[in-house]
Structures are given as structure tokens and as C-alpha cells.
N, C-alpha and C positions, 0 to 999 in steps of 0.2 A: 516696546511696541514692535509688533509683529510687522514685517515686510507683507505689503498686500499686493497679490500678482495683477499684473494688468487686467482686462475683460479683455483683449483681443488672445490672450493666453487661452485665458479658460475656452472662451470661442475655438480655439485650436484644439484644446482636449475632446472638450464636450462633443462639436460637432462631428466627427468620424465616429466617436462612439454611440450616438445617437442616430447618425444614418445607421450604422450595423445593428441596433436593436428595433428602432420602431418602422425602419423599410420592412421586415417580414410581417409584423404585426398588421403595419398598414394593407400590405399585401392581402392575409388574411380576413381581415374587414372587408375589402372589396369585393372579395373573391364570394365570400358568404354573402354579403348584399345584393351581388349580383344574382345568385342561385335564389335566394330567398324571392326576389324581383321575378325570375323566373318561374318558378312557382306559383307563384299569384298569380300572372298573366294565364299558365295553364289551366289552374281554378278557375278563374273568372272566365275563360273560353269553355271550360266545361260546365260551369254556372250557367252560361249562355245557352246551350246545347240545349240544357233541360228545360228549360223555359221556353225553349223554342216547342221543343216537341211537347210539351206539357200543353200551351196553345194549342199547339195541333188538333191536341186530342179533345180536348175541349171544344174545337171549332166542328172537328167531325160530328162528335155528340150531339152538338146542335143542332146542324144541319140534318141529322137522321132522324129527330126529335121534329123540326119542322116539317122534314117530309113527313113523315107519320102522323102527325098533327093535320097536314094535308091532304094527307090521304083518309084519314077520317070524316073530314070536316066533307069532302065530296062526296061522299059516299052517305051525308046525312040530307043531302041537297034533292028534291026529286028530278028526277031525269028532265021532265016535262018541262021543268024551271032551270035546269042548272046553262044551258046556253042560252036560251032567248028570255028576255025580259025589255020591256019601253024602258024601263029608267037606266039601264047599264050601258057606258064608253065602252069604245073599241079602240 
């Protein structure tokens, strides 16, 4: 029968050689996670961006569609009628 080394032994080997392998590794996981983290934040603020102004351009559209539509629709009214009327609020 084999002599079996204690666990606080191997505890003694293992852990110095395991801080000096998987500290740079862990290292480089973070460091990627982070950047990658970053990234996305940038995306989604530039995602933002467009949608914002996408809206815009949309809301402008409309609004010069309503005026135009406005501007029609008085111009189909006759004079005679288009201020005074009994039945029209002020």
C-alpha cells in the first residue's frame, strides 16, 4: 500500500500553482467582459440615436402633411363662409 499524502499537502502544491495559472486567465475574462459590456452600452446609445432621429423625421413628415392637408382643406372653404357661421365656437 501506497503512502497517501495528506490534503493540506496537496492544498500546499496545488494552490500557488493555481493562483499563477488561472489569476491571468481570470484576468483576461474580465478584462474581455468588460470591453464586450462596453460595446453594447455604445450600440444601444447609438441604437438610441437612430430612433430618436428616425421619430423626428417622422413627426416632421407629419406635421407638413397636416399643414398641407390644412392648407388645402381652406382654400376649398368659400371666403364668405370660412369666418362667420351661427353654428361655430369661439
Amino acid at each position: 500500500m501506497t503512502p497517501v499524502p495528506p490534503s493540506f499537502l496537496f492544498g500546499l502544491i496545488a494552490a500557488p500553482l493555481a493562483k499563477r495559472v488561472l489569476k491571468p486567465v481570470l484576468r483576461g475574462v474580465v478584462r474581455t467582459s468588460v470591453g464586450v459590456a462596453y460595446e453594447i452600452r455604445l450600440a444601444a446609445a447609438e441604437a438610441g440615436q437612430n430612433v430618436h432621429g428616425l421619430a423626428a423625421e417622422v413627426a416632421a413628415e407629419m406635421a407638413a402633411a397636416q399643414t398641407a392637408a390644412g392648407n388645402r382643406s381652406a382654400a376649398r372653404v368659400p371666403k364668405a363662409r370660412a369666418g362667420t357661421g351661427a353654428g361655430q365656437q369661439r
